[in-house]
C-alpha positions, -999 to +999 in steps of 0.1 A: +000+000+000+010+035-010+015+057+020+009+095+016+037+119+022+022+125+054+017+088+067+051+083+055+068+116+075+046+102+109+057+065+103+095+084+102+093+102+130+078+070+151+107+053+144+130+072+153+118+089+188+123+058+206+159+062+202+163+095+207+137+095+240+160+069+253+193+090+247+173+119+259+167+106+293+200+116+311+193+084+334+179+050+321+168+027+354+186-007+354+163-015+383+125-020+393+117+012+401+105+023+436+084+048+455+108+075+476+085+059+507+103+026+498+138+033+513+160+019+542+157+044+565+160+079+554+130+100+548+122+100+590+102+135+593+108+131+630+146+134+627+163+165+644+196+181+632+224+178+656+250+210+662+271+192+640+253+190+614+224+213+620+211+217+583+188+183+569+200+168+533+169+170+507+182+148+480+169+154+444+167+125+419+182+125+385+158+120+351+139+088+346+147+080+383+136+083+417+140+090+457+148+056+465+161+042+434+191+070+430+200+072+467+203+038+476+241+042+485+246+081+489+213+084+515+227+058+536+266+073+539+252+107+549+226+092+574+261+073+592+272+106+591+251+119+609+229+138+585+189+140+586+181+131+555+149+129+529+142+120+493+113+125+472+098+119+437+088+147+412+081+155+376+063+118+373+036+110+346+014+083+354+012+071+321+051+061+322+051+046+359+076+053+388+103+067+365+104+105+375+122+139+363+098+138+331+073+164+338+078+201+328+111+213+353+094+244+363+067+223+376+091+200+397+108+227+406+077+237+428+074+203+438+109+208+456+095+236+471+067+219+487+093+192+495+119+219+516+087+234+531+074+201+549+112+194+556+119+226+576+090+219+592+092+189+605+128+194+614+128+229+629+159+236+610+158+274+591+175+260+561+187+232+540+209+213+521+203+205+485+223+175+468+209+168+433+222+141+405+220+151+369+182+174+361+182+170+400+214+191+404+202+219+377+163+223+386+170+233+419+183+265+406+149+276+388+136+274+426+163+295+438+160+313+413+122+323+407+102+303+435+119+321+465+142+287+471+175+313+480+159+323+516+157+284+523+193+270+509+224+270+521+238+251+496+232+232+461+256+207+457+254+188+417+266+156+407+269+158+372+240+187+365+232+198+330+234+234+342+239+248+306+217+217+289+234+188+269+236+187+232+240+146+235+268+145+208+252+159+183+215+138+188+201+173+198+208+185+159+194+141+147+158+157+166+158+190+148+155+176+115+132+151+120+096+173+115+080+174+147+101+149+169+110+177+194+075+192+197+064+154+197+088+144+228+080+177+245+044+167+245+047+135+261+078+139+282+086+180+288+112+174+314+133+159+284+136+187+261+137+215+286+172+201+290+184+202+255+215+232+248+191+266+245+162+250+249+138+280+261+138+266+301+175+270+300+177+299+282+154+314+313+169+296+339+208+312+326+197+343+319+216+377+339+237+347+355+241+315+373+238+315+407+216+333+432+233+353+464+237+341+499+236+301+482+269+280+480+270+258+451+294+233+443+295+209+410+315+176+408+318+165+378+332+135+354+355+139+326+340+099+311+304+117+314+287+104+282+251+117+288+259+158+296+282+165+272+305+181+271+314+182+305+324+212+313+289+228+308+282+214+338+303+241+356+289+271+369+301+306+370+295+336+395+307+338+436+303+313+457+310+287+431+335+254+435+338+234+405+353+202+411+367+174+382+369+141+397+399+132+380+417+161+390+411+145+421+416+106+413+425+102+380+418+061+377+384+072+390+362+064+356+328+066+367+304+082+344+269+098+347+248+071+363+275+059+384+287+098+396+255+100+414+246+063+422+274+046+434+308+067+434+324+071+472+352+092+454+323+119+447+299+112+477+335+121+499+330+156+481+296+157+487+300+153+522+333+183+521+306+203+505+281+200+533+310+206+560+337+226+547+350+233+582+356+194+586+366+189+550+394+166+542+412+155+507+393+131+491+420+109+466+419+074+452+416+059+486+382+074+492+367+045+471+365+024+500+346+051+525+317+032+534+316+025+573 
């Protein structure tokens, strides 16, 4: 049967958007995804900051994750630690299950909101901390930024954010020349193409500067990161800004964007220097084998 030019641009662009949603994602779940109520321990509302650490962790997961799912390692090393420490999901779709970090980022980015409010609240504490992997290390600053999130941070810490977007070697360019597969993606999953390079969110979110005063942020990144690329427009400009390379730090350490944030004690030891600069000690090589 003869399709018409129409059928035949539609039956194109199917094809092809299961590829580039896939490459899109930032983070693909290897596991059974979970609820952020599913976890092993974290997420106890009636937890009180100590002196040491008098500021609670709200963790934010990366795309096509979760609370429980991303943290499985990190939530548990900060807890020992001594942190209070919560998780959450946002930006899910219920069409598409417990993968989260999909719905429009200005819309999760109030859903952190509401997350810090109930935190604060349950915990007494005035402020928080704010460590987020990949989307969950940029969207935090569109709620600095715009939703009032500066009066309530101390500190944004990113595991491999795409602060300035990702052009995905080049797949960015594959979905502007296929008709319609970026409107088409945008429709079903908005959280995906708000993180492409220039991509209007980002264009918003970067205007008149990066940062926000009175919030510290810090970005560790990976040189092997094959998801945000390149790398280094993961780094952030303005005061109050430490960029860190992990292999300026280790340079065997070859973790790339999934693992940065999922399982790599090299970067959670920065995390943790990042929450406590005034404890902070050298993390190198050896830092692989922090867990308690």
């Amino acid at each position: 049967m003869k399709l018409s030019p129409g059928r035949r641009r539609r039956t194109r662009l199917l094809a092809v958007l299961p590829a580039l949603a896939l490459a899109l994602t930032g983070l693909t779940a290897t596991a059974a995804p979970a609820s952020a109520a599913d976890n092993s321990g974290w997420n106890d509302y009636n937890c009180k900051p100590s002196a040491d650490h008098p500021r609670p962790v709200v963790l934010v997961h990366g795309t096509f994750e979760n609370g429980t799912d991303n943290w499985e390692v990190l939530a548990p090393y900060l807890e020992d630690r001594g942190y209070c420490v919560f998780s959450f999901d946002y930006g899910m779709i219920d069409s598409l299950g417990a993968f989260g970090g999909l719905g429009p980022i200005d819309a999760s980015a109030q859903q952190l909101s509401d997350e810090v409010d109930k935190v604060l609240a349950a915990t007494g504490a005035p402020k928080v901390d704010l460590v987020g992997h990949s989307q969950g290390g940029m969207m935090p600053r569109y709620y600095l930024k715009f939703l009032g999130g500066a009066a309530k941070v101390n500190a944004l810490i990113g595991l491999a954010p795409d602060n300035h977007g990702t052009t995905l070697d080049g797949l960015q360019k594959i979905a502007e020349k296929v008709p319609g597969a970026e409107a088409l993606i945008g429709d079903v999953t908005p959280g995906l193409t708000d993180q492409l390079s220039d991509s209007p969110f980002l264009q918003k979110l970067n205007a008149g500067g990066d940062t926000v005063p009175g919030v510290q942020y810090t970005v560790i990144a990976t040189d092997t990161d094959e998801v945000v690329t390149p790398y280094q427009s993961e780094f952030l400009t303005g005061p109050d800004v430490h960029n860190v390379l992990l292999q300026d730090l280790c340079p065997v350490d070859v973790f790339e964007h999934v693992l940065i944030g999922t399982t790599d004690l090299i970067a959670f030891h920065e995390v943790a220097n990042a929450l406590d600069p005034a404890t902070a000690t050298t993390t190198t090589c050896a830092d692989a084998g922090d867990l308690p």
